[in-house]
N, C-alpha and C positions, 0 to 999 in steps of 0.2 A: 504494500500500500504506500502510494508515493502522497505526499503533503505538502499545502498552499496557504492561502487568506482565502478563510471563506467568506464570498463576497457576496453573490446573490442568493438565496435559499433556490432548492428542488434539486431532485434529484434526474438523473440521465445516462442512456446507456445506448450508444450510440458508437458506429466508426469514425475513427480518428482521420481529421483531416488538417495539413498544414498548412496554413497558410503562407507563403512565400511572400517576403518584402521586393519591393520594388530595389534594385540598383538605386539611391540618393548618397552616396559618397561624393563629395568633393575634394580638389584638390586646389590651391591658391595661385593663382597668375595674379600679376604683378605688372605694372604701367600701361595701365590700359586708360582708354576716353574714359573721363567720370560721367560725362555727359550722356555715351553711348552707354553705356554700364545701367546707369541710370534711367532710361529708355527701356529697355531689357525689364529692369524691376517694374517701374509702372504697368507696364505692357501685363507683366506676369500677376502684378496683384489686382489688376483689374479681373482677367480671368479667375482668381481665387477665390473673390468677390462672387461673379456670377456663378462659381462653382457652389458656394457657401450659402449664397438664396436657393438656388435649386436641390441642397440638402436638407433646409430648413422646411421649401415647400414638400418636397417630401417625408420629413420628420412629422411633419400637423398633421398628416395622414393618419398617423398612428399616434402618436400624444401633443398639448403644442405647448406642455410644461417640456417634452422631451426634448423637442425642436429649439427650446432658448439655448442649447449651448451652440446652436451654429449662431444664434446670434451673439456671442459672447466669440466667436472666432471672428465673425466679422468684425466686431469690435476691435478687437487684435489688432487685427490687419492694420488698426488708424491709431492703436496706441502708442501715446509720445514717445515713452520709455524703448519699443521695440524700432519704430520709423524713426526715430534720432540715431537710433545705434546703427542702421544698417546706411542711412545718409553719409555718417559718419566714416564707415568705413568703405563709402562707395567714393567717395571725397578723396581717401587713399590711391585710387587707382588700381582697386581690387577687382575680381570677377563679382557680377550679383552672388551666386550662388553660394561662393564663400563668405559674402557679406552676410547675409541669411546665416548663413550656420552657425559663423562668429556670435554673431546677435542674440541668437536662440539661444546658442550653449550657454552663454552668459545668464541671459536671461532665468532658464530653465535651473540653472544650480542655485540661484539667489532662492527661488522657489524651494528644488531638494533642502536648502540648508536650513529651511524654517523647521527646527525639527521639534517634535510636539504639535505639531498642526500637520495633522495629515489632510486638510481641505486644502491648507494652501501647495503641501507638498502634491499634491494631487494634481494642482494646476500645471507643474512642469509640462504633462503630457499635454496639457493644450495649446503649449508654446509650440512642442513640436510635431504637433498635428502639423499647426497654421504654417509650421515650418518648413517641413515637410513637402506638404503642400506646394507652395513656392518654390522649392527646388527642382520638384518630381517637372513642373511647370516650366522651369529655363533648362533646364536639359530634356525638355520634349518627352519623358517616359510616359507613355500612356498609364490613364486612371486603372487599378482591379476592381472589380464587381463581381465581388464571387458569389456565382450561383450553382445549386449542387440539384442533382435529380433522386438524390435520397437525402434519408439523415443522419447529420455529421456533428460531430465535436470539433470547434473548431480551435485549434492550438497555434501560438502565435509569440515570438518575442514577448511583440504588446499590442494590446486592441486601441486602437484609437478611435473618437467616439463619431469620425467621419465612418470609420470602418464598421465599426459597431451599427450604426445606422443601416447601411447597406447589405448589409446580410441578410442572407431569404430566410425571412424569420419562420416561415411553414417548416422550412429542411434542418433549423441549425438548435438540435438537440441541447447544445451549453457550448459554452470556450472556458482555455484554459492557457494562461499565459506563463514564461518567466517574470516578468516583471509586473506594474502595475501595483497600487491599493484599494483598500474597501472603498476608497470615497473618490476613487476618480470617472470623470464623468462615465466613461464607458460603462462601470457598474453601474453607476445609477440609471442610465438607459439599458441596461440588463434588466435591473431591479422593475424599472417599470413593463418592458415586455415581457418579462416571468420568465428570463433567460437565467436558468441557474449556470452561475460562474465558480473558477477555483483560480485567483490569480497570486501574482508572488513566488512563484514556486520555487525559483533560486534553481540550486543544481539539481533538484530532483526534473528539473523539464528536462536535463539530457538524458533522464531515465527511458521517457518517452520512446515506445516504438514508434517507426516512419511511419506506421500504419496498421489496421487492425481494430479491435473493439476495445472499448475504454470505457468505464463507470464513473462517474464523478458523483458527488456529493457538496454541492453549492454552501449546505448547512454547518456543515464538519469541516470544509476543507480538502476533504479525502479524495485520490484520483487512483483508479486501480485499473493497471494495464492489463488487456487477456485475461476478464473475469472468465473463472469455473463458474459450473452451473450452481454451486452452492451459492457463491458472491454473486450470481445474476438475482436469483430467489433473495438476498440476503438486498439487497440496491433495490430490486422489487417493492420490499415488502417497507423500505424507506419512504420510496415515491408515495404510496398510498396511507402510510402514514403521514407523509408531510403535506401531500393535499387534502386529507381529515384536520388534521389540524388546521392547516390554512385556512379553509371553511368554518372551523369553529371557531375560529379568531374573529370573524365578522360580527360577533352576536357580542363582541365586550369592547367594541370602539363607541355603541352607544352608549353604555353602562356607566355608573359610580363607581369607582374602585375604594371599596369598603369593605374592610375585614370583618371576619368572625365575631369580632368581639365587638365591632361597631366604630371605629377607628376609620375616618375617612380620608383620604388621600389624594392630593392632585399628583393626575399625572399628564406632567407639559413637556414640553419639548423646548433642545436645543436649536437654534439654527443662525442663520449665518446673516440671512438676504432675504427682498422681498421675496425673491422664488419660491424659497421654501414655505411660503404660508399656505398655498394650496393642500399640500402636505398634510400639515398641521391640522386643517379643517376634517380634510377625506380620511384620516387616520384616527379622530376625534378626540384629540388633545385637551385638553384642560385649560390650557394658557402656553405661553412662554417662559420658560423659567429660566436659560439663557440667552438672549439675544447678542450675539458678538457684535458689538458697533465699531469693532477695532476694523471690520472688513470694507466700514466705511473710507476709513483712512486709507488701507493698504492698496482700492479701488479709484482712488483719486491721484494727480498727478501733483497734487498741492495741498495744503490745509485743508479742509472742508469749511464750506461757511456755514455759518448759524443755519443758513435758509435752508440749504442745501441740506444739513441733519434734519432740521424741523422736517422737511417738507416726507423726509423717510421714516422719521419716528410716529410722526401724524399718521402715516399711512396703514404702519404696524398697527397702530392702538385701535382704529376705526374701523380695521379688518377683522380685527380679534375681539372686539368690547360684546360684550361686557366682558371677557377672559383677561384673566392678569396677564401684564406682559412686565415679566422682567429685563431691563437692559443692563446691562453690566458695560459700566463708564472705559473708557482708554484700556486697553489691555494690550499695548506693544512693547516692545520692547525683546530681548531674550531672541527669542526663535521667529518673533515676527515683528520686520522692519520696513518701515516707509525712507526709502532714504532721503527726503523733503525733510526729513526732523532730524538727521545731520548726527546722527547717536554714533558716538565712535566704537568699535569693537571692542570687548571685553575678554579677559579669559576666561572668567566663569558666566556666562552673559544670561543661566536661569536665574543667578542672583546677585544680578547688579540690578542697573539703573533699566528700569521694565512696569509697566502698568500706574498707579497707583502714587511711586515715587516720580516717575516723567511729570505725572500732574501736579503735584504740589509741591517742585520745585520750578515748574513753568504753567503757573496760575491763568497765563493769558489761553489756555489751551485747554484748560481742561473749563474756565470760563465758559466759552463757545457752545461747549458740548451740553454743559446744563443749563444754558439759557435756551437753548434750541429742544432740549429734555423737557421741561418747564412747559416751555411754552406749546408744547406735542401734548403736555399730562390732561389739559380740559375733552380731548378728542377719544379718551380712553382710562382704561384701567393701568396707570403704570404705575411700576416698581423700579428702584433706581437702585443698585448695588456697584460696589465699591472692591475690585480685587487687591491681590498680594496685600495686607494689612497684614500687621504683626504687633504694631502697637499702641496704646491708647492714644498717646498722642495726634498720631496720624487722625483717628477719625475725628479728633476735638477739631482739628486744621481743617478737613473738610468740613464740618456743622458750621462753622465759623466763614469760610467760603459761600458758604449755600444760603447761608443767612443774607451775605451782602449780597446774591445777585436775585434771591428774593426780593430785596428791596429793593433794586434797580428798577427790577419789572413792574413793582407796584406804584414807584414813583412814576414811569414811563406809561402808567394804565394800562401795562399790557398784562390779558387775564392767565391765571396757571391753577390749576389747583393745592387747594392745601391739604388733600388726601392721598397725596402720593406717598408711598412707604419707603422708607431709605433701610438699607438693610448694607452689609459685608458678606465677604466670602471668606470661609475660612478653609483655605488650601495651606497653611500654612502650620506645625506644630507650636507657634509662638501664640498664634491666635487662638489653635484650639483651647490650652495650658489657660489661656488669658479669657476663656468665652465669658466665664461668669461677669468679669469684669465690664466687657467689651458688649454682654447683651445689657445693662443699662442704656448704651446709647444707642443703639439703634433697634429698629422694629423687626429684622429677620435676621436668620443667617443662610448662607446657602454655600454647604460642602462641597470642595473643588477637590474628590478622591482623587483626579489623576496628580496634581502635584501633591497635595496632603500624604502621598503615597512615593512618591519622589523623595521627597527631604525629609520624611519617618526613616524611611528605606534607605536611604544616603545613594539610590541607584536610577540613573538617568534613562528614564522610559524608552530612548529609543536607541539602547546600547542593547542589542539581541546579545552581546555574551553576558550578561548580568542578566536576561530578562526572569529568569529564577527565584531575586530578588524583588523584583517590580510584583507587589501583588497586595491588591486594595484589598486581598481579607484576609492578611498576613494583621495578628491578635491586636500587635500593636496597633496600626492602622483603624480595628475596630474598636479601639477602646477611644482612642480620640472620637473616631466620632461618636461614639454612646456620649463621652463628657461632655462634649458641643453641645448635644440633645438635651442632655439632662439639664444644661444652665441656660439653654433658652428657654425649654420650658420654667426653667423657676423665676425666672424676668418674666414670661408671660409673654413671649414670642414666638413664632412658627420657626421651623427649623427644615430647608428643602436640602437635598443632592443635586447636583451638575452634573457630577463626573461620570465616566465611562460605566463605572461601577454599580451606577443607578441602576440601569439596562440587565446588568448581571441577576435574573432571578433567582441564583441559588441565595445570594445576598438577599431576597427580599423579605424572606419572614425573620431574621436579625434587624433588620430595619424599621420593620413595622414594631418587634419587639424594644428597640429603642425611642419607639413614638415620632419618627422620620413623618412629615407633613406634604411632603413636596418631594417626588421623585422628577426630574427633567432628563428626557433620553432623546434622541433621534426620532424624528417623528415616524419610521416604520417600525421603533422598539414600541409602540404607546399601545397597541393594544394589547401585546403578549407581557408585558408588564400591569396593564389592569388586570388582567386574569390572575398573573401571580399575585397581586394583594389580595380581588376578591376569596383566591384561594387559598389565604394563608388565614 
């Protein structure tokens, strides 16, 4: 049994088929017309362009939440950071081609090196779709459209989500890559056509025979080459399992997730972007429990302005009201960098200058974002949280902050509510130690396991030779959070989870026995997560 990231659920048992990459190696020539060069490129991104409308109109066909990421390639196409870079080194007197690659690579490692964010690590692959794309286009390789006359497993480097699109979704049983993560777009257009995937694989894909029958397991991970008739019956009797289940997941996205004992629980969801609110609703979420508005920043080629958050936080709360929406303020820093904020490199950069600290040592900034908060809170139910905290101080400094741009507003007559809840997160073991303290000032708490689980564990989440030690229900781990719980309940506060861990149902009846208020997961964890409350 060979092993991956299990990306999409379902199971499948089908012949293996490779897909083959196109030839796109380049090589660098040197004194060439920039002008002519330049010509070349236009020419080429014009066509990527019409290529990228006609995958999108294709994409509505079948979803047209699926189809936004060819809008998001075409966006690419126009973004500064990527069209500066390759002017830049078309300006040189390089070929296109290698300008494009140049560009991408760069680009695409700034992304890998976000690490702890695997949405934004994810994004690499969109860089070099759009990259790709481009090259495949100035050295003339014709487009692949692969279509098959049976069903296949399709196996691949990497699926890109131009590629994923085009696949004969009647013929293509699952795919299975070496590369790839859970969160890149290609799974998520997996995830929505009910394509069970297994990507990640590392060197077990050289396991792979060139061909023959293959079982996969989307759920597990698991890929077994030249199943016996045992392992067919044994993958069989998964698949009807995991479509029983599937179907009974639909009866507890309407439901209250309320324990045995009468203990009742939201269960909302993380997400990133307006995208994901469709999600949210179809999945039927509770609220928001974290909204990352850092993806505001990392999305913009500058500052964000007031208007510009207002006009997105508004949208959030009006979508979701009456449901809480929790935002969680600035969170860059570490493993995610806008380089417009000019933050120099660090050695230890999960605990330097990141989140929390950026704002209340550059008050003009983090300013912005609560008056633009503020001003979003009359259109909805918001909740305002505050990460990386560690010490009393800090949140005296924000109450203190909050206070004066309260009265900005009020002096200015512009309206905001005064029922917005101010809460922290506590990812941190200073904060947990400190809860008791730290729930006088503010109204909630909300557990960030994935770092709280980091700096218990002293072991850096995405170092695989330590991953042994990375583990949110390793004793220690759970007694922080039980202490968190217990001292917001005794202030008389609700107490949610963020992290990863939330999602983990074998965690969920320890959680409920801690008096846990607020579970926030992925908005397709939300309804196999209300089922484990109500059945705990």
């Amino acid at each position: 049994m060979l092993k991956g990231i299990a990306a999409s659920p379902g199971v499948a048992v089908a012949e293996l088929f490779r897909l083959e990459e196109p030839d796109l190696t380049v090589s660098l020539t040197e004194g060439l017309d920039p002008a002519a060069e330049r010509a070349r490129y236009d020419a080429a991104a014009a066509q990527a362009a019409a290529e990228l409308d006609a995958l999108y109109d294709r994409a509505c066909q079948t979803d047209e939440k699926t189809a936004q990421v060819f809008d998001i390639h075409r966006m690419m196409l126009e973004d500064p950071d990527f069209c500066d870079g390759i002017s830049e080194a078309l300006e040189e007197g390089i070929n296109a081609e290698y300008a494009v690659r140049r560009t991408a690579d760069a680009l695409a490692g700034m992304f890998r090196a976000m690490e702890g964010d695997e949405y934004m690590q994810a994004r690499a692959a969109d860089v070099q779709d759009v990259s790709g794309r481009l090259i495949r286009i100035l050295k003339g390789v014709r487009d692949v459209d692969a279509r098959f006359d049976r069903p296949v497993i399709v196996a691949a480097e990497d699926l890109l989500p131009s590629q994923t699109v085009r696949l004969d979704k009647e013929m293509v049983a699952g795919f299975i890559t070496r590369l790839g993560s859970s969160t890149s777009h290609s799974v998520i257009l997996a995830r929505t056509l009910g394509i069970p995937c297994v990507v990640g694989m590392g060197d077990d894909f050289d396991r792979l025979p060139l061909s023959g029958v293959v079982a996969i397991d989307g759920g597990s991970g698991e890929v077994l080459p030249d199943p016996d008739e045992d392992a067919l019956a044994d993958f069989r009797a998964r698949r009807a399992a995991y479509l029983a289940d599937r179907d009974a997941l639909e009866d507890f996205k309407r439901r209250e997730a309320v324990t045995s004992s009468g203990h009742k629980v939201l269960v909302a969801a993380n997400i990133g972007s307006l995208e994901d609110i469709d999600a949210v609703l179809a999945q039927g979420g509770d609220g928001v429990g974290l909204f990352r508005s850092e993806f505001i920043y990392l999305d913009s080629a500058d500052f964000p302005t007031e208007e510009a958050q207002f006009q997105i936080y508004k949208e959030v709360l009006e979508r979701l009201a009456p449901r809480p929406v929790v935002v969680r303020t600035l969170d860059l820093g570490s493993d995610k960098q806008a380089p417009y904020f000019g933050i120099k490199g660090e050695e230890n950069p999960a605990m330097g200058y990141r989140a929390i600290r950026i704002c209340l040592k550059e008050p003009h900034i983090f300013r912005t974002q609560l008056r633009a908060l503020l001003r979003a809170s009359v259109y909805g139910n918001l909740n305002v949280m505050f990460p990386m905290i560690t010490k009393l101080d800090q949140v005296l400094q924000i109450k203190a902050i909050l206070a004066q741009v309260q009265g900005e507003l009020e002096a200015e007559g512009v309206p905001f509510s005064r029922d917005v809840q101010y809460g922290i997160m506590v990812e941190t073991p200073a904060a947990a130690v400190m809860s008791d303290v730290l729930a006088r000032e503010v109204d909630f708490f909300s557990i960030g396991t994935n770092d709280l689980t980091q700096y218990t564990m002293a072991a850096d989440r995405m170092n695989a030779r330590i991953s042994d030690l990375f583990d949110s229900a390793d004793p220690s781990v759970l007694r922080l959070v039980e202490l968190t719980a217990k001292n917001a309940h005794a202030a008389g506060i609700w107490v949610g989870i963020c992290g990863e861990s939330a999602a983990n149902t074998a965690l969920t009846e320890f959680y409920m026995s801690a008096g846990i208020d607020e579970l926030s997961v992925s908005p397709s964890s939300i309804p196999k997560v209300k089922r484990a409350v109500i059945q705990s």
